[in-house]
C-alpha positions in Angstrom: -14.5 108.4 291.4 -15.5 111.8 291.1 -19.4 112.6 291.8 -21.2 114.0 288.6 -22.4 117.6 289.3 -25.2 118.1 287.0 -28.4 116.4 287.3 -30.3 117.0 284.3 -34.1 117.7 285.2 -33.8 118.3 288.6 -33.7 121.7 289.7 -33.5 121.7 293.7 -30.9 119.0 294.3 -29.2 118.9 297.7 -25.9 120.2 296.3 -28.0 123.5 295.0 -30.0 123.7 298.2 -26.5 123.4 300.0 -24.5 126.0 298.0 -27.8 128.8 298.3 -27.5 128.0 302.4 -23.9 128.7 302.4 -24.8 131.8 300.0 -27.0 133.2 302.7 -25.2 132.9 305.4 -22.1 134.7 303.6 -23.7 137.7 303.2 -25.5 137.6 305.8 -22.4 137.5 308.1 -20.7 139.8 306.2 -23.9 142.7 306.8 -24.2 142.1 309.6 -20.4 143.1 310.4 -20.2 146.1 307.8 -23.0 148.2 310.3 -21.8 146.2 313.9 -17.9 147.0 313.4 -17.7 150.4 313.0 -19.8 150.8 316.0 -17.5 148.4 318.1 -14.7 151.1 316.8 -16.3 154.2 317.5 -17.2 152.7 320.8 -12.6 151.9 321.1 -12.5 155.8 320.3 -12.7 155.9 316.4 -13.8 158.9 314.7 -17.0 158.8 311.9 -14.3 158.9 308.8 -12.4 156.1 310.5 -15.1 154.1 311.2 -15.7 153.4 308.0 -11.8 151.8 307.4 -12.7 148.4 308.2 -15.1 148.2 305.1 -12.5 150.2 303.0 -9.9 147.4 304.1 -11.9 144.8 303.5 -13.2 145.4 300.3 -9.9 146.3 299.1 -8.7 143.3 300.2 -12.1 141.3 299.0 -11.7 143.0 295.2 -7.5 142.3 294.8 -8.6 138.6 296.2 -11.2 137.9 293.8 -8.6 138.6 291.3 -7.1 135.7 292.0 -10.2 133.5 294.1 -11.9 132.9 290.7 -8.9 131.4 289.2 -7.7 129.9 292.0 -11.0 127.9 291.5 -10.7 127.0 288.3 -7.5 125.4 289.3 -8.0 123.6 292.6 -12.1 123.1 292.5 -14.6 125.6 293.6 -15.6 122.8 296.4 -12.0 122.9 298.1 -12.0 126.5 298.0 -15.1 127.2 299.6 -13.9 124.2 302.7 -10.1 126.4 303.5 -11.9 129.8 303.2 -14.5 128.7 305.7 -12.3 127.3 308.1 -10.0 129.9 307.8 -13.0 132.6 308.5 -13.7 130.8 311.6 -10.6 131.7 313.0 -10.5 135.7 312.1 -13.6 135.4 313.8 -12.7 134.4 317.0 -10.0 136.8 316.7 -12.3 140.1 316.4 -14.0 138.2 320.1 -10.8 139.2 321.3 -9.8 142.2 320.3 -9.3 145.5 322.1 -7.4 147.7 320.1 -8.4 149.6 316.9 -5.5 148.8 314.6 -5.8 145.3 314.6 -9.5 145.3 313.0 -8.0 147.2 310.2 -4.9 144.2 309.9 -7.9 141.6 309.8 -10.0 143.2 307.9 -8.0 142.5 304.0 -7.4 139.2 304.8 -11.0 138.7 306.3 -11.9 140.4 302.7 -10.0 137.7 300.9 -11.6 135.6 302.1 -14.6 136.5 301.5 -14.4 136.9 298.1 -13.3 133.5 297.8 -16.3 132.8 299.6 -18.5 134.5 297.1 -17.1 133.5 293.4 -16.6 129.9 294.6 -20.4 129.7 295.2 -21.3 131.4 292.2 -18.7 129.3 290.1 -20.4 126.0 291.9 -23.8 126.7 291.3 -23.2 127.6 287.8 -21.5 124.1 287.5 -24.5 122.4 289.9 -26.8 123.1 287.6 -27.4 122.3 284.0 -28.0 124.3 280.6 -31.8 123.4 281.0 -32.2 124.5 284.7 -29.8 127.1 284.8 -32.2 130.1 284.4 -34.6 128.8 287.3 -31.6 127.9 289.4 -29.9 131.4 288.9 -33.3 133.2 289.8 -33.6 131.4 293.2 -29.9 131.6 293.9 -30.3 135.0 293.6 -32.7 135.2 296.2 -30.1 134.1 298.8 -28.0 136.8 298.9 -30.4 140.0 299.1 -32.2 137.6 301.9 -28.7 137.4 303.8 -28.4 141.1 303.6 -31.7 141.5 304.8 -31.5 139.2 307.9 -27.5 140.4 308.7 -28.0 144.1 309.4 -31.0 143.7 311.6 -29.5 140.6 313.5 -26.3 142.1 313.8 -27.8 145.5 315.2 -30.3 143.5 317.4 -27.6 141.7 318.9 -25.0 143.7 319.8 -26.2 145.4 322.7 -28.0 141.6 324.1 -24.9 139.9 323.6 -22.1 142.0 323.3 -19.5 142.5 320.2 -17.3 139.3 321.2 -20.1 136.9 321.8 -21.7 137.9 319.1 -18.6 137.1 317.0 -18.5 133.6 318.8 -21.7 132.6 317.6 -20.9 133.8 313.4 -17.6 131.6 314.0 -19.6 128.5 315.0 -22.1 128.9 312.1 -19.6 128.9 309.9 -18.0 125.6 311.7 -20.9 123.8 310.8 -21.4 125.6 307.5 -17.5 124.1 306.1 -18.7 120.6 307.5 -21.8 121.0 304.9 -19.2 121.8 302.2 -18.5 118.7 302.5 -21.5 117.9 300.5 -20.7 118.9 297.7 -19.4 117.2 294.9 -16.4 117.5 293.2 -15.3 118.9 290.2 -15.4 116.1 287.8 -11.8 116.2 286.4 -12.6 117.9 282.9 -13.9 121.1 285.2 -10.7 121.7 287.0 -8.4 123.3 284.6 -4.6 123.5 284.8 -4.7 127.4 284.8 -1.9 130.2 286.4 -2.8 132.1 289.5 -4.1 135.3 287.8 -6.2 135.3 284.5 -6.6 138.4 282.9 -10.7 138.6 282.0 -11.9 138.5 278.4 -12.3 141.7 276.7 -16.1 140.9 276.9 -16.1 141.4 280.6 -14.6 144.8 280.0 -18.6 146.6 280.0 -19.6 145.0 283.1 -16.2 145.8 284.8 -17.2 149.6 284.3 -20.8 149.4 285.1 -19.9 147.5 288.5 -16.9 150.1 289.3 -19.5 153.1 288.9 -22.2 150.9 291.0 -19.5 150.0 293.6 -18.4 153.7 294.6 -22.3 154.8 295.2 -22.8 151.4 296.9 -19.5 151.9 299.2 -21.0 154.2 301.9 -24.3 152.4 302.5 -23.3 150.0 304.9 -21.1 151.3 307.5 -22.6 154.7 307.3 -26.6 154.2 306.8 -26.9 152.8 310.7 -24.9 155.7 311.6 -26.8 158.7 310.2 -29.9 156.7 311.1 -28.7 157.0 314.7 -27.2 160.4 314.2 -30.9 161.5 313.3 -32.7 159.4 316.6 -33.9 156.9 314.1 -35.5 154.3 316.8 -34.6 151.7 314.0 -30.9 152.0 312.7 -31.4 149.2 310.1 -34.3 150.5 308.6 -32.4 151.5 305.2 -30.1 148.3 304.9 -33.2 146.0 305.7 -35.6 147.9 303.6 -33.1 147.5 300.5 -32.9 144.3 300.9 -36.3 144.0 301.1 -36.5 145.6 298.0 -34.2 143.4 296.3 -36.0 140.6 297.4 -39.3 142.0 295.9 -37.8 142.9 292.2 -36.1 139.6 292.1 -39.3 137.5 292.8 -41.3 139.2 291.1 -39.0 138.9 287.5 -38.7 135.3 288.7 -42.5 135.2 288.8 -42.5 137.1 285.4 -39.5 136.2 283.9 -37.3 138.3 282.5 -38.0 137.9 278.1 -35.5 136.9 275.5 -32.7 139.7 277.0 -32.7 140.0 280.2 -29.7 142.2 280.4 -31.7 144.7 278.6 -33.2 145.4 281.6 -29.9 146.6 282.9 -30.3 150.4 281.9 -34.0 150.3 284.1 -32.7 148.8 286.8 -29.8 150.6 287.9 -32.0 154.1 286.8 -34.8 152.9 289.8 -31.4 152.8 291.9 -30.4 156.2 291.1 -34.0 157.3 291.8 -33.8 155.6 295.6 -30.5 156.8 296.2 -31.5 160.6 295.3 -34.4 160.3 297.7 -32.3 159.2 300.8 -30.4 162.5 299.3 -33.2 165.0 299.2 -35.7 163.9 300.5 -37.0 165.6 304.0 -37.5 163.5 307.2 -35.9 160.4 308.5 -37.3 156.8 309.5 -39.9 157.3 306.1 -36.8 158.8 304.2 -34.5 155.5 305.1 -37.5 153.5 304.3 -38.9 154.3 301.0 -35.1 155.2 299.6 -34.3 151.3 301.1 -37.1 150.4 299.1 -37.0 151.7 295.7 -32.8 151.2 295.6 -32.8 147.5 296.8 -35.9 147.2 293.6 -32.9 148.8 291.3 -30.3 147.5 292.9 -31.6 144.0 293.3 -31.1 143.0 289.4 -27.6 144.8 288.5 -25.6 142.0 289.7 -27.4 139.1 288.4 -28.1 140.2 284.8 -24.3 141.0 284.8 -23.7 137.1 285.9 -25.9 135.5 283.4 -24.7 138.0 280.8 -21.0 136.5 281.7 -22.4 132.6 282.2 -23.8 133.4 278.6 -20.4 135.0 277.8 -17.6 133.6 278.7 -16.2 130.0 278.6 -17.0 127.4 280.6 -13.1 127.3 281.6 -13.1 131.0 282.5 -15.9 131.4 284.1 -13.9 131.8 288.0 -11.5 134.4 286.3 -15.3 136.9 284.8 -16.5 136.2 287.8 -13.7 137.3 289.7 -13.2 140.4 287.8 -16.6 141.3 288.1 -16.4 141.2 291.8 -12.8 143.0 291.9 -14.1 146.2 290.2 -17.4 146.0 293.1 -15.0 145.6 295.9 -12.8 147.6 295.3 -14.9 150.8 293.8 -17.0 150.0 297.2 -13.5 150.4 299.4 -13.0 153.8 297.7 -16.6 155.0 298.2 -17.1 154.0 301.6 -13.2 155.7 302.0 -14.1 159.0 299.8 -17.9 159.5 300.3 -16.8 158.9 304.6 -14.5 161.6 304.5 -17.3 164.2 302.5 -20.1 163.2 305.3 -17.5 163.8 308.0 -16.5 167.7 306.8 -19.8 168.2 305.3 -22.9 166.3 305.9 -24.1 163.0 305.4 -26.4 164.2 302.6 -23.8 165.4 300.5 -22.2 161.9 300.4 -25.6 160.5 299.2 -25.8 162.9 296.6 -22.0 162.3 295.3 -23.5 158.4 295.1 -26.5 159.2 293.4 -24.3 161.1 290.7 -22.0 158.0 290.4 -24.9 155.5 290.0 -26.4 157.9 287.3 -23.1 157.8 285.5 -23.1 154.4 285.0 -26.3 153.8 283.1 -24.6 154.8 279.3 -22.2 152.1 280.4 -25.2 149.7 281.0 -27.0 150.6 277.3 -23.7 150.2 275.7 -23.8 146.3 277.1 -27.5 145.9 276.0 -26.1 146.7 272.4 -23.5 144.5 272.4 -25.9 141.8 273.5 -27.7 142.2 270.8 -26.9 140.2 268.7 -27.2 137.4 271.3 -30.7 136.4 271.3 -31.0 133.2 274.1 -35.0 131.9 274.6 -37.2 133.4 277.0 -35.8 133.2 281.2 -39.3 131.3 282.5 -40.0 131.4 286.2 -37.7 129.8 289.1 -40.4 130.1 291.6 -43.2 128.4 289.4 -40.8 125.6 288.1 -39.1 125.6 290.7 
């Protein structure tokens, strides 16, 4: 007999505590790649532009997966996706230990990417069903907390590592973390039967996801060059710390999001959208213009991670608020397709301006992008507002 998933009352269940683990390590094996790889390929005789492939293949390959991940969940259970992806990145894994030629990385990579992103809307799919209506405002502003904290850990690990252990060993040691991470899936209980719908492959998303589709494209191409190229100019520039920028922002998404859940977020928290992704604009166009480098990295780490931090949680529980239950895998899905792949292009297009130009004109081109898609953000806040849910109280307090 199926195990029931939601436990009314109860906020930090062992199913919950599970699924914001696995969370963590997720992203923070997947930052701590997007700085180490393109090293490891500049070191096999890759150029600065080509470096940055592997993130362009993955997230292409992450986006057009989600497409189908978030369905794919809704159909088989969110619980026996999250077990095959696991296992499977174990294995491309080991493979990247043993490789010693550039054009394999860049084979990998898209089906790494797919599975990844079955990775990520199978957790956010599960914890939405973990938790119940009463709850699910607390549990979403902890969850939330798991991610930034995995991209603030993988950089700096990853970085720290590489020249103590080596590339391959270092990819030894993510593949047995996630060994014992698809044993703890495990855990988890299944979909009770009424959760697993009988659905095709691909869903096309409501028309209601159509707003955050465009705010998260916009976000995605600024976002694209950050994480293979922020180490890299960092270095470029005799930074003594290459992470500084990737661990300051998420640092700073870290802050913003425990202070809101300290705060709470009122009645609307997506109308905080428009603020948010402005504060991101603001850091971005300080790691463009602003002199210097180690206090340049930091403070523009800061203040984008603070902006940053929110967008993609008020777009979730604008969709969990949204969309029905029995669609929730495909919004989600669609909502990390337009992030992927918008991130492939920028890291592809914004690369290729920081090779013939300068890095600084690459931030620049970013910080325009992010500005562009604040009108997007305002047009969701007025379409929400005629949506009115109570007041988002504190996850840390309640918690």
């Amino acid at each position: 007999m199926a195990q029931v998933e939601r436990t009314p009352g109860r906020l930090l269940t062992a199913p919950f505590l599970v699924v914001c683990a696995f969370y963590f390590f997720v992203f923070a094996a997947g930052y701590q790649l997007f700085p180490v790889v393109p090293l490891r390929l500049r070191e096999l005789g890759a150029s600065l532009a080509e470096s940055g492939r592997f993130q362009t293949a993955f997230m292409l390959g992450s986006g057009f997966g989600s497409l189908c991940t978030g369905p794919l969940g809704d159909r088989l259970g969110q619980r026996r996706v999250l077990r095959v992806a696991s296992l499977a990145v174990v294995m491309i894994l080991v493979a990247y230990a043993l490789l010693r030629v550039r054009w394999v990385f860049y084979l990998l990579a898209p089906v790494h990417g797919l599975l990844w992103s079955a990775l990520r809307t199978a957790s956010v799919a599960k914890v939405g069903g973990i938790l119940s209506a009463e709850n699910r405002a607390q549990g979403m502003s902890l969850f939330g907390l798991t991610g930034p904290g995995g991209v603030a850990v993988g950089p700096l690990v990853g970085l720290w590592l590489m020249p103590h252990l080596g590339f391959a060993w270092m990819m030894v040691l993510l593949a047995g973390v996630f060994a014992i991470l698809h044993g703890l899936i495990g855990a988890l209980p299944r979909e009770a039967p009424r959760e697993v719908e009988a659905s095709t492959l691909f869903q096309w998303p409501d028309r209601a996801v159509w707003g955050t589709v465009a705010v998260m494209l916009l976000v995605g191409l600024g976002f694209g060059p950050m994480p293979p190229y922020s180490a890299q100019e960092a270095k470029a520039v005799g930074m003594a710390w290459p992470a500084t920028f990737l661990t300051c922002f998420a640092l700073g998404m870290m802050a913003i999001r425990g202070l809101l859940a300290l705060t709470g977020m009122g009645r609307r928290p997506v109308s905080l959208l428009p603020a948010m992704i402005a504060l991101a604009t603001a850091g971005y166009a300080l790691l463009a213009f602003l002199p210097g480098g180690m206090a340049r990295h930091l403070l523009a780490g800061l203040i984008y991670g603070a902006g940053y931090g929110m967008v993609h949680t008020l777009l979730l529980m604008n969709i969990f608020a949204t969309t029905p239950p029995q669609r929730t895998g495909a919004a989600v899905g669609a909502l990390f397709f337009a992030f992927d792949a918008a991130t492939a292009l920028g890291a592809l297009g914004l690369g290729w301006v920081m090779e013939h130009r300068n890095f600084r004109w690459g931030w620049a081109i970013g910080a325009a992008l992010m500005a562009l898609s604040i009108p997007a953000a305002r047009r969701i806040v007025r379409r929400s507002s005629a949506v009115t849910p109570e007041p988002v109280p504190s996850g840390i307090l309640e918690g």
